[in-house]
N, C-alpha and C positions, 0 to 999 in steps of 0.2 A: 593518796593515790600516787602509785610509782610511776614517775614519769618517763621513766625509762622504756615503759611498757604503753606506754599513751599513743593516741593513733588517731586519725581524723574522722569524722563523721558529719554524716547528712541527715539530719531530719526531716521528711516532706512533709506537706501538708496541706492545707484550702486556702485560696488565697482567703486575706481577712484576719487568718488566723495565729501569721506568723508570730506577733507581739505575746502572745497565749500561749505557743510552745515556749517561746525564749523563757517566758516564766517559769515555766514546768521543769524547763533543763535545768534552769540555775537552782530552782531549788533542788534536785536530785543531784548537788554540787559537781553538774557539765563545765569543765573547764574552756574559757574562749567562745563563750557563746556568741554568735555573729547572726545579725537578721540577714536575709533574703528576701528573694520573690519567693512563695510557694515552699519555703523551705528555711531550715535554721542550721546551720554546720558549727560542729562543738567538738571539744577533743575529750579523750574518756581511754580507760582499759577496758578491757574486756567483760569486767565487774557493771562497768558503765553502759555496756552495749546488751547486756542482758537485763537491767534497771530500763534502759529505754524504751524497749519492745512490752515490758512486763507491765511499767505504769505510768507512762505517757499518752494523754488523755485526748491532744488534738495531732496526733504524729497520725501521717498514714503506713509509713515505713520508715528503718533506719537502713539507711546503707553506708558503707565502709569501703572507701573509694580504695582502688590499688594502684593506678598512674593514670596521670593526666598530660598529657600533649595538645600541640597543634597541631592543622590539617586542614588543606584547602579541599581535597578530594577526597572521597570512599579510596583510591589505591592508596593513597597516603596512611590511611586509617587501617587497611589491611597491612603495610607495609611494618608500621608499625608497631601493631600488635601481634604481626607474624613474631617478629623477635624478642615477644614478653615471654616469660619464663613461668607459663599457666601451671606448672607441676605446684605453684603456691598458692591455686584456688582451687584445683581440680585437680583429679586421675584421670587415667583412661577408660577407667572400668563406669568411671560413674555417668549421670545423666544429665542434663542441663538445658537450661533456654534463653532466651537474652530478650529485654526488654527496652528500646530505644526513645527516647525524648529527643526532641528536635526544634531547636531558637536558633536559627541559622538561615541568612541569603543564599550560602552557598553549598546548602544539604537539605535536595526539597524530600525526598524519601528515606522516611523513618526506616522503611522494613529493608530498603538495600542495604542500609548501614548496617542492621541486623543480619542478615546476609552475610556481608565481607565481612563483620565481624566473629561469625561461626565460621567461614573460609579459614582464616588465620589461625583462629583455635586449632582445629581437625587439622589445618597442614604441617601446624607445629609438633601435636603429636604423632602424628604418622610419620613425620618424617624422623623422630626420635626415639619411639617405641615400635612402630610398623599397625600401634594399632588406635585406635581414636575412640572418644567420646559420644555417645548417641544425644541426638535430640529426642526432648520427650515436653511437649509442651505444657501437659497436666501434670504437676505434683512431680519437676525435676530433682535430682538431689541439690543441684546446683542454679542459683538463679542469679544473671548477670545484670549488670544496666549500662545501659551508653547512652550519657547525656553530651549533647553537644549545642557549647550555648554559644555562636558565631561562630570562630574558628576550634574552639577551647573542646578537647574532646573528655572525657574522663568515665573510663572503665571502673564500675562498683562490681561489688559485693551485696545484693539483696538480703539481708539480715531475717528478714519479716517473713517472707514469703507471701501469702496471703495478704492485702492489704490489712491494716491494723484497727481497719474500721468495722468489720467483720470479729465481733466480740464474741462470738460464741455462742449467747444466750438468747440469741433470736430465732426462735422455732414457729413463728406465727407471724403474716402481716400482713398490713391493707396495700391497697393499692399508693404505689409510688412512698414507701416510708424516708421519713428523715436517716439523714447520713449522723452514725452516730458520733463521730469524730467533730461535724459542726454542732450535732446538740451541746456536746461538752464543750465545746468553744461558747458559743452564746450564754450556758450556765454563768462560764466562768466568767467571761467578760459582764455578764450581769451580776456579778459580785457572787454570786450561790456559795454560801457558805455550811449551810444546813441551823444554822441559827434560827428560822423562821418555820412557818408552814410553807407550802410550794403547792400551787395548784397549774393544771392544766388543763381547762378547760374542753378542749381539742384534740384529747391526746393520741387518736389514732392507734398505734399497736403499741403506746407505750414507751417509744424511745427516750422526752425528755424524762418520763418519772426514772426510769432508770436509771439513767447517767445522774440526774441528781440523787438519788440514794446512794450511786457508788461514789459522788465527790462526797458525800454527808456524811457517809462512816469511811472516807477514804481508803476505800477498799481497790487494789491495783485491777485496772480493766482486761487483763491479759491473764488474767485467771481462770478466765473461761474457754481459752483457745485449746484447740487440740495438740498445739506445736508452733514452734519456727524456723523456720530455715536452717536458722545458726547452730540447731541442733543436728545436721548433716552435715557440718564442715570437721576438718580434722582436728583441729583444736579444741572442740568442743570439750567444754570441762561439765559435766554430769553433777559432782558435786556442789561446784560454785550456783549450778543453776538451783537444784533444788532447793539450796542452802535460800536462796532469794527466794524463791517461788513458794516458801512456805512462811518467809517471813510475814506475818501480820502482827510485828508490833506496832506499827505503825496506824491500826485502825483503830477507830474512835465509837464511843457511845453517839445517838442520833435520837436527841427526846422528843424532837417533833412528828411530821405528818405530814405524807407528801398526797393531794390530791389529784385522780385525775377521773374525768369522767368525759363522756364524747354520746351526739345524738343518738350513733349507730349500735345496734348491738353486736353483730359481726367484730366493730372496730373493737369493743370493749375485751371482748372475748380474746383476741389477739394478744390484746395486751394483759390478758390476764393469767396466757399462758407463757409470754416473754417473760415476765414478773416471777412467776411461780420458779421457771426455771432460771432463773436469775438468784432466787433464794433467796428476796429482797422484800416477800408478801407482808411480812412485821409492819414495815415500814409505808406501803401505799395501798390508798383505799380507792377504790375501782366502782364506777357508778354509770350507768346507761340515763343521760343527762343532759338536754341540751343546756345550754350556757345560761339561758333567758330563766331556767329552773335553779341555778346551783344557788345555796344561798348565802348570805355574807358571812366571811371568814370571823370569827369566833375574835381573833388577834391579827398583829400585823402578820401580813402574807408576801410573798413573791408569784406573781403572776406570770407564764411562759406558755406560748402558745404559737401555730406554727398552720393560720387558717387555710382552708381550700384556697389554691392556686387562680381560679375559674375558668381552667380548658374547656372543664364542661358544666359551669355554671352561665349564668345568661349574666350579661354585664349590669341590669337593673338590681337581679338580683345580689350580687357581690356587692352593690350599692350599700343596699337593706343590709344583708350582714355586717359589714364595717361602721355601719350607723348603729346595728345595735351595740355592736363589740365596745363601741365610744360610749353608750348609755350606760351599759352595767358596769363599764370603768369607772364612770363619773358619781353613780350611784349606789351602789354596792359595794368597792372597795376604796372606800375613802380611808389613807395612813399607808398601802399598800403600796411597792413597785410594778409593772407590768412592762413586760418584752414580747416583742411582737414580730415574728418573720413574713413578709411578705413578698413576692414576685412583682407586683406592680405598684410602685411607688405612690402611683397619685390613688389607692386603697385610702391610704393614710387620712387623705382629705376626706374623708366621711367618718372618720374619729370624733375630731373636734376638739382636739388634746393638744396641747402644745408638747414636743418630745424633749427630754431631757438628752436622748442619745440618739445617734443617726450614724448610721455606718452600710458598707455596701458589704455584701458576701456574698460568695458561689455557694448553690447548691445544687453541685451536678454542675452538668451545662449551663443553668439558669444564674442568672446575675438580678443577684434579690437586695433586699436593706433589712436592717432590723432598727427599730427603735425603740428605743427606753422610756417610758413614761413614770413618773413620780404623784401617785395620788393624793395629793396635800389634803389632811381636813379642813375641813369649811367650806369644800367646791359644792360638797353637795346639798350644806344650807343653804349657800347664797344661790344656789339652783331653783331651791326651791322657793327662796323670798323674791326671785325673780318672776317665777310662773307666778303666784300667788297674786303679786302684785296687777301683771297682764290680765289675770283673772276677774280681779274688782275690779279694772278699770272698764275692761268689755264687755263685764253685766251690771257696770252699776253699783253694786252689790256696796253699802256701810262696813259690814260683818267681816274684819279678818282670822283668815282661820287660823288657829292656833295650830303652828306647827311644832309645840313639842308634841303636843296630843299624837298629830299624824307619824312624827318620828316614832315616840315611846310604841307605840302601834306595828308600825314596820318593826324596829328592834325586837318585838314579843313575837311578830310568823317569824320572824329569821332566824331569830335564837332557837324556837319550835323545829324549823326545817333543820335547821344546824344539828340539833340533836338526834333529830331521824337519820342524817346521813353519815354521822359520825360514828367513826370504829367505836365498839363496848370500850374498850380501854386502851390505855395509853401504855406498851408494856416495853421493857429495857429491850434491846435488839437483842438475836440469838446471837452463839457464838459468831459464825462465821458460816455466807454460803459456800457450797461444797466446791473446791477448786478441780481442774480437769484430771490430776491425777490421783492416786488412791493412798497415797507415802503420805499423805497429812499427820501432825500430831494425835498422839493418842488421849487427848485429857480427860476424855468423860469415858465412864460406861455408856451402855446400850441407851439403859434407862434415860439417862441423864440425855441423850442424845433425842431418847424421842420424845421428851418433854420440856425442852428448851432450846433444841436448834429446831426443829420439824412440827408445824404445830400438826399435821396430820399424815397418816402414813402414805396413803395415794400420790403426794408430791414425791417423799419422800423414795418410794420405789421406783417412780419414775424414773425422778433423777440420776438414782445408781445408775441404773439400766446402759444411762447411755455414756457413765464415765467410767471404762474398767481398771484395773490396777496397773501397774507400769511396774516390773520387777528391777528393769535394768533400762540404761540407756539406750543399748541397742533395739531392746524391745520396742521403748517409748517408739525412737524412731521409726520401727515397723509399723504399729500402729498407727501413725501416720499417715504411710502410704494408701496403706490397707483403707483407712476410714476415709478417702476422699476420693 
């Protein structure tokens, strides 16, 4: 990396999740990686700043600061940035908006900042050119940030545009879905490697099976977006992007099996159309299921699940769930790990698990915990040498039952249920799902295409339909606008 050309950068992100980007940067070798609150800042080229947007898993945006000052007051702020030299983020012709953060005693309104700082913009061009820059809130060419954290004020460059959580492939959802950026934070922080099977019990429209199919064939999550910002700025290099944006050597074979199934059918349906247009169907098997039905994993599994909140559950009943959620851990997946998000912390105590992990995260507004449980074999013999024993003691009874009998029994319906709800076969992953633009390599024929990347043609027209071809940059960039 030419240093010469290196430049500062901001990653955002959930709180919780900082230590999980910083991993991410350093391995896409980010130079200077420094943790924050809510954010990770690293140094990179321009190679580096289109790598960040393209396959950084828990980032919400990248931004690319261009001066940072002090400032007691909004005039100071306008004062300023009246005398920055905007002709090096902006023209006059184009469009723009500004988006304001605010950690400051002494700056209680985000939106006047926002304000004076569009004043200073518009009076520097008009008083240079005679003509100014429009606001355009929806889908600017240009999107600014002003973070001010005390005194410290610092004018970016939005790189992303769109938040980065916003992946593209969600075309279906239930009510309140997971943010996909903490789904991939929690995979990864629970080690998801794709080494194992991965169920979700609760899957709702599919978010965690997602994100772990695309950590498991590490396939880049910005593949499905329509665009980024960076692709309206003047620099914009068209070849350097596509050169990255088609690279997929970097993805891997994925010999397992990700499960997810959920009571509702609505939910399952959601997630069965996220999936489909995700292009990730090889990989997860879909079942209308409550939890108390699913049956014990074949091998060692990772468990991940993300249950009802209880806004609108009655507090007894969230009791009951959490009590069962603790049994079918205890008994069902004995060897297994399990991750578990929750909103209300004392949930947990109706487990009955001791947690290997504990940690607090935002989702959304809400300030939740997740914790890790490690399902040791043997909890569930000594379970049941325990009931067995309470048993003869309260009727008396001489006669201990034989509990291999009762196991090898269990083992015979489960292995039964296992084989009901398990995919026909087990088959290599297709090439690759379809990325948002149409310039992809040409490797295969038609043929070859509909009988190893598509297993059926209904997805497969779909899918076209809504990604059309990109002749040139400028196009791409039209496109853009037009589709939002």
């Amino acid at each position: 990396m030419n240093n010469d050309l290196q430049f500062a950068m901001v990653a955002k992100t959930l709180y919780g999740l900082e230590d999980v980007l910083a991993t991410e940067l350093t391995a896409l070798e980010a130079e200077e990686v420094t943790v924050g609150r809510r954010m990770v800042s690293f140094r990179g080229d321009k190679r580096m700043l289109y790598l960040a947007n393209l396959r950084l898993r828990t980032a919400l945006r990248i931004l690319k600061p261009v001066i940072t000052f002090h400032a007691k007051t909004t005039d100071e702020i306008y004062e300023r940035l009246r005398l920055f030299d905007w002709t090096t983020v902006i023209s006059s012709d184009q469009t723009f908006s500004i988006d304001s953060v605010v950690y400051s005693d002494s700056f209680k309104n985000s939106q006047y900042i926002s304000y004076r700082t569009k004043d200073a913009l518009v009076d520097f061009f008009r008083d240079r050119e005679g003509k100014r820059p429009s606001v355009r809130l929806s889908n600017p060419d240009i999107l600014l940030n002003i973070h001010v954290s005390h005194e410290e004020v610092t004018l970016s460059l939005d790189s992303s545009g769109e938040s980065l959580h916003k992946r593209g492939y969600r075309v279906a959802e239930t009510t309140a879905p997971l943010n996909e950026v903490l789904a991939a934070g929690i995979l990864l922080k629970a080690g998801w490697d794709g080494n194992t099977d991965l169920i979700d019990p609760m899957c709702g429209s599919g978010t965690f099976l997602i994100e772990a199919a695309l950590i498991a064939c590490n396939i880049a999550p910005g593949i499905y977006r329509r665009g980024f910002a960076f692709q309206r700025w003047a620099d914009f290099d068209p070849d350097l992007y596509d050169e990255l944006f088609h690279d997929d050597s970097a993805e891997r074979v994925f010999d397992h099996i990700i499960y997810g199934s959920d009571i509702l059918p609505q939910a399952v349906a959601a997630a069965r159309s996220n999936v489909e247009r995700a292009g990730l169907g090889r990989y997860i098997s879909l079942s209308v299921l409550p939890m108390q039905q699913r049956p014990k994993p074949e091998s060692k599994a990772m468990l991940v699940m993300n249950p009802p909140y209880g806004e609108r559950i009655k507090v007894e009943d969230m009791q009951q769930l959490y009590t069962m959620i603790g049994e079918r851990l205890k008994h069902n997946y004995a060897g297994c790990s399990a991750w578990i998000l929750a909103f209300k912390p004392e949930h947990f105590n109706h487990i009955g698990l001791r947690q290997s992990h504990r940690e607090k995260l935002m989702n959304g507004a809400l300030e939740c915990e997740l914790r890790g449980y490690e399902l040791f074999e043997g909890r569930r013999d000594s379970f049941a040498e325990r009931k067995s024993r309470r048993a003869e003691g309260e009727q008396g009874v001489g006669r201990r039952i034989d509990r291999r009998d009762v196991s090898a029994g269990r083992e015979k319906r489960s292995n039964s249920m296992d084989r009901e709800n398990k995919p026909p076969y087990r088959s290599p992953r297709p090439d690759k799902p379809f990325r948002t633009s149409d310039n992809r390599k040409k490797e295969h024929n038609d043929e070859q295409q509909r009988e190893t990347r598509w297993p059926n043609d209904r997805f497969r027209s779909s899918d076209e339909s809504e990604r059309g071809p990109r002749k040139s940059s400028s196009k791409r960039i039209q496109v853009i606008r037009n589709d939002e």
